[in-house]
C-alpha positions as CSV (number, residue, x, y, z in Angstrom):
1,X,-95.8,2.2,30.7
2,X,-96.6,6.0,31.3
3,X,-100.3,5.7,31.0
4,X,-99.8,2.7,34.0
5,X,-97.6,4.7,36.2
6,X,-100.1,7.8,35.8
7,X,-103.0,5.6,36.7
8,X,-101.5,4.6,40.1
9,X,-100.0,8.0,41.3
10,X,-104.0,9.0,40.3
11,X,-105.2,6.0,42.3
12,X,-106.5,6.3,46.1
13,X,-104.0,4.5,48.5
14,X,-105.0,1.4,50.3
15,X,-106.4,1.7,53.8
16,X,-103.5,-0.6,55.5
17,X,-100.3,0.2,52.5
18,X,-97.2,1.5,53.7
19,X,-97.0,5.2,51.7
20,X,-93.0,4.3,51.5
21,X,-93.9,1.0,49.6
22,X,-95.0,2.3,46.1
23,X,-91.5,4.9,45.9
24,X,-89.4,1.9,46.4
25,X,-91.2,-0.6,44.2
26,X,-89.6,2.0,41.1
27,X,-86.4,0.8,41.9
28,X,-86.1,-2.6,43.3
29,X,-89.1,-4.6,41.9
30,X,-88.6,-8.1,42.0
31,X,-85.0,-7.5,41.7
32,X,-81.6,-8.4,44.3
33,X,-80.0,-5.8,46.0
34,X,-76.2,-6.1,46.6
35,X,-74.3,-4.8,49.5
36,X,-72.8,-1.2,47.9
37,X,-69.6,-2.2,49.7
38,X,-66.8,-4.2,49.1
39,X,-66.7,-6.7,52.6
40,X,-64.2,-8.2,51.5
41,X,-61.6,-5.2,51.0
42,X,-63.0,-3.6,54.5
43,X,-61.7,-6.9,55.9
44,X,-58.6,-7.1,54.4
45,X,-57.3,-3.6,54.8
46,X,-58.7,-3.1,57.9
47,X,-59.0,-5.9,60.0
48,X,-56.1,-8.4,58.7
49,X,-53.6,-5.1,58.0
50,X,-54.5,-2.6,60.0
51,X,-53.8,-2.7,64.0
52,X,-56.0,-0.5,65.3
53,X,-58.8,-1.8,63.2
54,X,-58.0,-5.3,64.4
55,X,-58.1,-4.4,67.9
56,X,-61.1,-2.0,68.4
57,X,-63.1,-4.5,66.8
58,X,-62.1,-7.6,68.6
59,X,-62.2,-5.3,72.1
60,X,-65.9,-4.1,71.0
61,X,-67.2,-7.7,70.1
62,X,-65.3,-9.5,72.8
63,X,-66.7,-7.0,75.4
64,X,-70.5,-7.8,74.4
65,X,-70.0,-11.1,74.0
66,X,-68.9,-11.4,77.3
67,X,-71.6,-9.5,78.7
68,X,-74.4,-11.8,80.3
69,X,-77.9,-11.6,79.1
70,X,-81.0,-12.5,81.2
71,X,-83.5,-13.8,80.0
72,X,-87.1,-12.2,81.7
73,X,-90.6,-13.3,81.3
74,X,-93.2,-11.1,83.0
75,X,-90.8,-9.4,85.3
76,X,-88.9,-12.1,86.7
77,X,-85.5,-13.8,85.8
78,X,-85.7,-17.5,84.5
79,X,-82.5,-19.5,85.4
80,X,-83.4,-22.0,83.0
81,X,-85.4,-21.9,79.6
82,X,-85.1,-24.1,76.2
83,X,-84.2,-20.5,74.9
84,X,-81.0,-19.8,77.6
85,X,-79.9,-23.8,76.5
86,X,-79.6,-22.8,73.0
87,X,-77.8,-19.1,73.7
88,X,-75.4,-21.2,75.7
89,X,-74.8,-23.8,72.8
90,X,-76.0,-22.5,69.6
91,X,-74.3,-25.2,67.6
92,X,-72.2,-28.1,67.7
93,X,-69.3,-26.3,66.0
94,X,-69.4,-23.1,68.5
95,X,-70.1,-22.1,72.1
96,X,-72.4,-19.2,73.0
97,X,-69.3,-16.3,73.5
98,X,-67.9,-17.4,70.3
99,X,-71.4,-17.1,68.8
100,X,-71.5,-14.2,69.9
101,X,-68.1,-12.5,69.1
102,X,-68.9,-13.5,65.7
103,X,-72.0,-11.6,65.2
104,X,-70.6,-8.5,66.6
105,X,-67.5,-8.9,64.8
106,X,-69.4,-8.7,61.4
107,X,-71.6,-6.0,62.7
108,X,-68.5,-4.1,63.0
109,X,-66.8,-4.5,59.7
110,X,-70.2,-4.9,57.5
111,X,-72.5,-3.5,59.2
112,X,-74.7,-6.4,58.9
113,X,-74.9,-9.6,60.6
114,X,-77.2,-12.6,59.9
115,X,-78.4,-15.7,62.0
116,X,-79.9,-18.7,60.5
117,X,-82.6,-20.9,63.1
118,X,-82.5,-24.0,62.4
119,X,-85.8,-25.5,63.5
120,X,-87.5,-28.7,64.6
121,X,-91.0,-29.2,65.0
122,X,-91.4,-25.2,64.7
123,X,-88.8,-25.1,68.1
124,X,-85.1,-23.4,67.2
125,X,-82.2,-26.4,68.1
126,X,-79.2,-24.8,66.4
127,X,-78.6,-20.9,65.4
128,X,-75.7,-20.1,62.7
129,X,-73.8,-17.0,61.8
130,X,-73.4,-16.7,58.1
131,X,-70.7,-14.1,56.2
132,X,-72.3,-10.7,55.4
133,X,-70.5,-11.1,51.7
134,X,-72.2,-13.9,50.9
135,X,-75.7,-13.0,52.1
136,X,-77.9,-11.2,49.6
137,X,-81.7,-9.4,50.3
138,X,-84.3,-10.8,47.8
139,X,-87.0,-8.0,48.0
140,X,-90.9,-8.3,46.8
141,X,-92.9,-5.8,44.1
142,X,-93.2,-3.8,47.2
143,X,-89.3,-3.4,47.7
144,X,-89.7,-5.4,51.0
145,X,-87.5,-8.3,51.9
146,X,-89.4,-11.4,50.7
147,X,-86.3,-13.8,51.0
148,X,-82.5,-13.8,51.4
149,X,-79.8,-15.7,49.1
150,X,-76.7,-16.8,50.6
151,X,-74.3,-17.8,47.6
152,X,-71.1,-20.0,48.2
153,X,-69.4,-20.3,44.7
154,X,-71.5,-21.4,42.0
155,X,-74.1,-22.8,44.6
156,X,-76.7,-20.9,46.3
157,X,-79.6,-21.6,48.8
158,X,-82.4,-19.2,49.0
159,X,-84.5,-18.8,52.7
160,X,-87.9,-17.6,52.0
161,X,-89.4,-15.2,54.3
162,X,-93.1,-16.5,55.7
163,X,-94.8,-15.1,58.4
164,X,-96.5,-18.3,59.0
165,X,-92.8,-19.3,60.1
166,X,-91.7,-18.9,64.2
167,X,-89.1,-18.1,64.0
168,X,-88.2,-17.1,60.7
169,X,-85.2,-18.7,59.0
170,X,-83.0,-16.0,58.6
171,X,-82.6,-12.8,61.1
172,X,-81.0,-9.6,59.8
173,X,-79.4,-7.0,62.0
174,X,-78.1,-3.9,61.1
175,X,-76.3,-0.7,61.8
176,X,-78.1,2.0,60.8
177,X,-77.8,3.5,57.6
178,X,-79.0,6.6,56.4
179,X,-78.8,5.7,52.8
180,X,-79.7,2.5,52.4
181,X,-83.4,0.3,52.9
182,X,-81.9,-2.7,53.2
183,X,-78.1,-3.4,54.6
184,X,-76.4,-1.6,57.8
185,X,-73.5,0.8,57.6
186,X,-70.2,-0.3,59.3
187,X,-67.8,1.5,61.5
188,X,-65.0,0.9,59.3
189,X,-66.7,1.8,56.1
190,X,-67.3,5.6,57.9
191,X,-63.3,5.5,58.8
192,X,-62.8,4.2,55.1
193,X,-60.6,7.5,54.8
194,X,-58.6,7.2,58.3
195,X,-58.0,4.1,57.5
196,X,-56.5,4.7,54.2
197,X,-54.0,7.7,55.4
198,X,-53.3,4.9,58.2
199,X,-52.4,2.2,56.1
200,X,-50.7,4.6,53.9
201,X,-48.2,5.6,56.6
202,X,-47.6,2.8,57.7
203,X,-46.2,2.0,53.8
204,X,-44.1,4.9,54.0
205,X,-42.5,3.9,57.7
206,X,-41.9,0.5,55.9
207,X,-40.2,2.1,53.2
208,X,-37.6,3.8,54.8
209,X,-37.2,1.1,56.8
210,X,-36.4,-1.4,53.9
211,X,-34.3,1.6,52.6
212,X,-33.0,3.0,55.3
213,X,-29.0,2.6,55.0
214,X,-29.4,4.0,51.1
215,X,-27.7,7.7,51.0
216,X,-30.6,9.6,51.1
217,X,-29.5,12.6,48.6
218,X,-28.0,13.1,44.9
219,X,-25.1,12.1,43.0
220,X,-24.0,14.9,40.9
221,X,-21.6,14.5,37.7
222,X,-19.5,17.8,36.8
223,X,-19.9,18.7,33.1
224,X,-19.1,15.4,32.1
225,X,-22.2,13.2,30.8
226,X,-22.7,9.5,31.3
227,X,-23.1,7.1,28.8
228,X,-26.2,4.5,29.4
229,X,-23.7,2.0,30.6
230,X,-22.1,4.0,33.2
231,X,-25.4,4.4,34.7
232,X,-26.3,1.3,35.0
233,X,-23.4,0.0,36.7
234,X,-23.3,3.0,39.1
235,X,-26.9,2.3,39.8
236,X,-26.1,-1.1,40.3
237,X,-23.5,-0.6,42.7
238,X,-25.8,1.6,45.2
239,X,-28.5,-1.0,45.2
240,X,-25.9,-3.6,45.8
241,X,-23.3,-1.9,48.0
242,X,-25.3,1.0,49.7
243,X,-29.1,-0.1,49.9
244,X,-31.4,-2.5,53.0
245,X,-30.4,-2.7,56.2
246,X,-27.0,-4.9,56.4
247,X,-25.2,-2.1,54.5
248,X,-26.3,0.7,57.4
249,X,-23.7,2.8,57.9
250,X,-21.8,2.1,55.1
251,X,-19.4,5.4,54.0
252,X,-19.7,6.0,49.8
253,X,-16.9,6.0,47.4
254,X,-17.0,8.2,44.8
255,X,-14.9,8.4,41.9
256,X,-14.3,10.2,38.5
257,X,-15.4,13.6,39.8
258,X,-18.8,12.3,41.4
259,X,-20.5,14.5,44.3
260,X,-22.6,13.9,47.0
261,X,-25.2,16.4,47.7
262,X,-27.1,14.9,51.1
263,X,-30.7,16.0,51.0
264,X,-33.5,15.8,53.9
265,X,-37.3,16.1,54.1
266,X,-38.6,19.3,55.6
267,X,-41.0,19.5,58.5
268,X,-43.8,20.0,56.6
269,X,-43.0,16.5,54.8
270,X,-42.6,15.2,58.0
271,X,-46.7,15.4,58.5
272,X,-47.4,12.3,57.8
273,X,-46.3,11.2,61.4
274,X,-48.9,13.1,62.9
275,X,-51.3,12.2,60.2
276,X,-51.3,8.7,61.3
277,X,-51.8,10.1,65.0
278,X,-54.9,11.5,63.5
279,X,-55.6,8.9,61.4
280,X,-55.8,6.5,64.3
281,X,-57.6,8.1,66.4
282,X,-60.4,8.5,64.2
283,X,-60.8,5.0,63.5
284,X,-61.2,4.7,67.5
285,X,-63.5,7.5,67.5
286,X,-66.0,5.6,64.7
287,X,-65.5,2.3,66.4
288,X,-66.7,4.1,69.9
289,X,-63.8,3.0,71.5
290,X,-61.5,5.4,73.9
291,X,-58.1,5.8,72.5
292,X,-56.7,5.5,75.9
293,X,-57.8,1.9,75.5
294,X,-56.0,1.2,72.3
295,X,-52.6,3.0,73.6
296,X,-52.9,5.8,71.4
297,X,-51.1,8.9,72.4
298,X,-52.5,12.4,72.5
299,X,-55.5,11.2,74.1
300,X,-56.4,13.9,77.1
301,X,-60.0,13.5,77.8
302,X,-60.8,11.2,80.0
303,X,-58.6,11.5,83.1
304,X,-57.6,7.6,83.7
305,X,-58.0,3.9,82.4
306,X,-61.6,3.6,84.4
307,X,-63.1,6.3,83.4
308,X,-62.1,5.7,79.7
309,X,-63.4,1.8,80.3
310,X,-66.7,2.9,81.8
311,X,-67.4,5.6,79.4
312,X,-66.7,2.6,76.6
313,X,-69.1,0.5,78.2
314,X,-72.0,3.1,78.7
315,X,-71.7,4.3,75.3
316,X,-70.4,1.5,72.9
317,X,-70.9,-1.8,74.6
318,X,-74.0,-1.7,76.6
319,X,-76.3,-0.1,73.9
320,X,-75.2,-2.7,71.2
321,X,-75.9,-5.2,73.7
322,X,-79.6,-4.4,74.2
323,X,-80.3,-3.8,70.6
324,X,-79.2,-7.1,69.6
325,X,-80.6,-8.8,72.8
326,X,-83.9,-7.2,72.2
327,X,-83.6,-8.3,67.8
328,X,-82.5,-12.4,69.3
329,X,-85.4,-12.5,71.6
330,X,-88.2,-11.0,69.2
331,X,-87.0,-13.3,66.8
332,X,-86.6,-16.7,69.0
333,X,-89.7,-16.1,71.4
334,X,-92.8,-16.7,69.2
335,X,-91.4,-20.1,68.8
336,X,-92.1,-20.4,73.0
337,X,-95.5,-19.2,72.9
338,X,-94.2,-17.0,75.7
339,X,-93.6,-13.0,76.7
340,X,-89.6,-13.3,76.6
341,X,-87.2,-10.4,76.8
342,X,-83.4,-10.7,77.1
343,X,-81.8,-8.1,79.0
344,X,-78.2,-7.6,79.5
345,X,-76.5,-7.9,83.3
346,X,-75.1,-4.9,84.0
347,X,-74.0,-6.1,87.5
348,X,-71.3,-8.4,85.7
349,X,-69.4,-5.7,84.5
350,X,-66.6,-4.5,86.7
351,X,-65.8,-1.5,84.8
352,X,-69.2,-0.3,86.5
353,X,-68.5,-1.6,90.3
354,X,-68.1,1.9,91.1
355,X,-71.2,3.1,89.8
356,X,-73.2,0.1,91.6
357,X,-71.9,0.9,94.7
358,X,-72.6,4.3,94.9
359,X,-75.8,3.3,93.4
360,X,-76.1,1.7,96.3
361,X,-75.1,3.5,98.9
362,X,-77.1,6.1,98.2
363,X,-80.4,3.7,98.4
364,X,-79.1,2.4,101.5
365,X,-78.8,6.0,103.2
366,X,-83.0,6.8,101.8
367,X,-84.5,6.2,105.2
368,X,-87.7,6.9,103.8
369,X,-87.7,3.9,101.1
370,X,-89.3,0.8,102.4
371,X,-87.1,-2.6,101.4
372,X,-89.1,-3.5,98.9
373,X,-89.0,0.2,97.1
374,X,-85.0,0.1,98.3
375,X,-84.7,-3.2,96.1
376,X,-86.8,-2.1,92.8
377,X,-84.4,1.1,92.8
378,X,-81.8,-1.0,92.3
379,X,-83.5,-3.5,89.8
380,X,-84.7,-6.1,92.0
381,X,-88.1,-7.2,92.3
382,X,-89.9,-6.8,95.8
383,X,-89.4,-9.5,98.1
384,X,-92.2,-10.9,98.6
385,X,-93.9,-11.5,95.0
386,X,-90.5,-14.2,94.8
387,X,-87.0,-14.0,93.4
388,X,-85.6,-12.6,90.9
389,X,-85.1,-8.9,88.8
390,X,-87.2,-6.4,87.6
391,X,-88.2,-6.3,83.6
């Protein structure tokens, strides 16, 4: 095995051989890799317990899923295209927003998403979103993906990759990762630790709620001592008579030279509250959401509701948009034998009117622009080579 290995660091690298391939085919030769996170707890403690978790990602992947894409060949906008039919209805089960919402939605809490083509006569008719946990990367000798396994149960159906194929059966998209060749790094698995010391507080506030008409504080016995029996029963008695919410307020009867000594947490055990505070906003911060958009307090950076919903579309929405838009029609436009792009409308979102109008108002006031050059600054093609936008 040494005298191989020693042979091919000594050999000359092929003219056309990625340098990257060689390093990885140490590691992953012919063998799976696994996802090094645990979906299934990211969605469980995050999405399905945790609030703020739930809502930045349903307000991310609702926002891009609503977002209109168009779909461009050679510079001009095509209202209708076999490829626009099948965005719209990917499948019998869903419609295109629900698709959609979907694939971002396991962007967000995997970090990878995957769409299956199903084709006819080498033409997509139906496009799937499968589960992040169950998908698997198959790679080759080279460590390159040469298939992917998606495993439900005991069953298992493997999609070979091909590059005769258009498109190819399986599309991967991912988050990037610095770590990792294969799988995508999530938002919530980066605000794995907020999301902790949230849900941790969130125990604790549940706690004393649950407890909260039990004396907090000690009984104290004089010099006497109790026997095993007299604590029990006592103990008994204050989980019976003095503990959970329908005994709040309840006064204490002490007897046989008993004390109450109240006691109280000090401020500095009182962190927690603001530790959440933290906690939360955090979680926003990974998700590229605004706080003022998820009712968090403390937030004082952006000055209103607008400006925090334009800065989340500029900087979360509308970038995640064109990367996927751009992955879909790379993918999905061999199989037209056409130049296709899909490009998101940014004049469908309202949290940018302002923008647009200034946009276009200050176009409007260049006397020395010519109509045509007037409607290219603003992303529409020149009148007279026909309708439609810009690429």
């Amino acid at each position: 095995m040494l005298n191989r290995l020693t042979r091919w660091l000594q050999a000359p690298p092929e003219a056309k051989a990625s340098r990257a391939q060689g390093a990885v085919a140490l590691y992953v030769a012919g063998r799976a890799v696994w996802t090094p996170r645990d979906y299934g707890a990211l969605a469980r403690e995050g999405f399905q317990k945790n609030a703020i978790v739930h809502r930045a990602v349903r307000l991310v992947s609702e926002a891009a899923a609503s977002l209109p894409l168009a779909l461009m060949s050679e510079g001009r906008e095509l209202d209708s295209h076999p490829l626009l039919a099948l965005l719209a209805r990917p499948n019998a089960r869903e419609g295109g927003q629900r698709f959609l919402e979907s694939l971002y939605g396991h962007l967000m809490v995997s970090g990878n998403a995957y769409v299956e083509a199903v084709s006819l006569d080498g033409a997509p008719h139906e496009l799937h979103c499968l589960r992040p946990d169950r998908m698997r990367v198959v790679p080759d000798a080279d460590g390159w993906p040469a298939a992917y396994e998606y495993a439900v149960g005991a069953q298992s159906v493997r999609f070979p990759i091909r590059d005769d194929e258009a498109p190819a059966p399986i599309l991967h998209l991912t988050l990037f990762h610095p770590a990792d060749d294969h799988y995508g790094l999530s938002p919530m698995a980066a605000a794995a630790t907020a999301l902790d010391i949230h849900n941790a507080a969130g125990a604790w506030n549940k706690a004393l709620l649950d407890n909260a008409a039990r004396p907090s504080g000690a009984l104290v016995v004089g010099s006497a001592t109790l026997t095993d029996a007299q604590f029990d029963r006592l103990k008994s008695e204050l989980e019976t008579n003095y503990q959970g919410a329908g005994n709040a307020g309840r006064p204490l009867l002490l007897e046989g030279g008993l004390d109450w000594k109240p006691l109280s947490l000090s401020p500095k055990d009182m962190d927690f509250v603001e530790a959440k505070a933290a906690a939360a906003r955090e979680i926003a911060l990974a998700f590229g959401v605004p706080p003022l958009l998820l009712g968090l307090p403390g937030d004082s950076t952006l000055a209103n509701y607008a400006e925090a919903n334009r800065a989340f579309y500029r900087q979360t929405v509308i970038p995640l948009v064109k990367r996927t838009a751009e992955a879909l029609a790379q993918w999905l436009a061999p199989a037209y034998r056409e130049t296709l792009s899909l490009e998101p409308d940014l004049d469908a979102i309202e949290a940018l009117a302002d923008e647009r109008e200034s946009l276009w108002r200050r176009v409007s006031a260049a006397g020395f622009l010519s109509d045509d050059e007037k409607r290219e600054a603003v992303g529409y093609g020149r009148a007279e080579s026909g309708k439609g936008r810009r690429a």
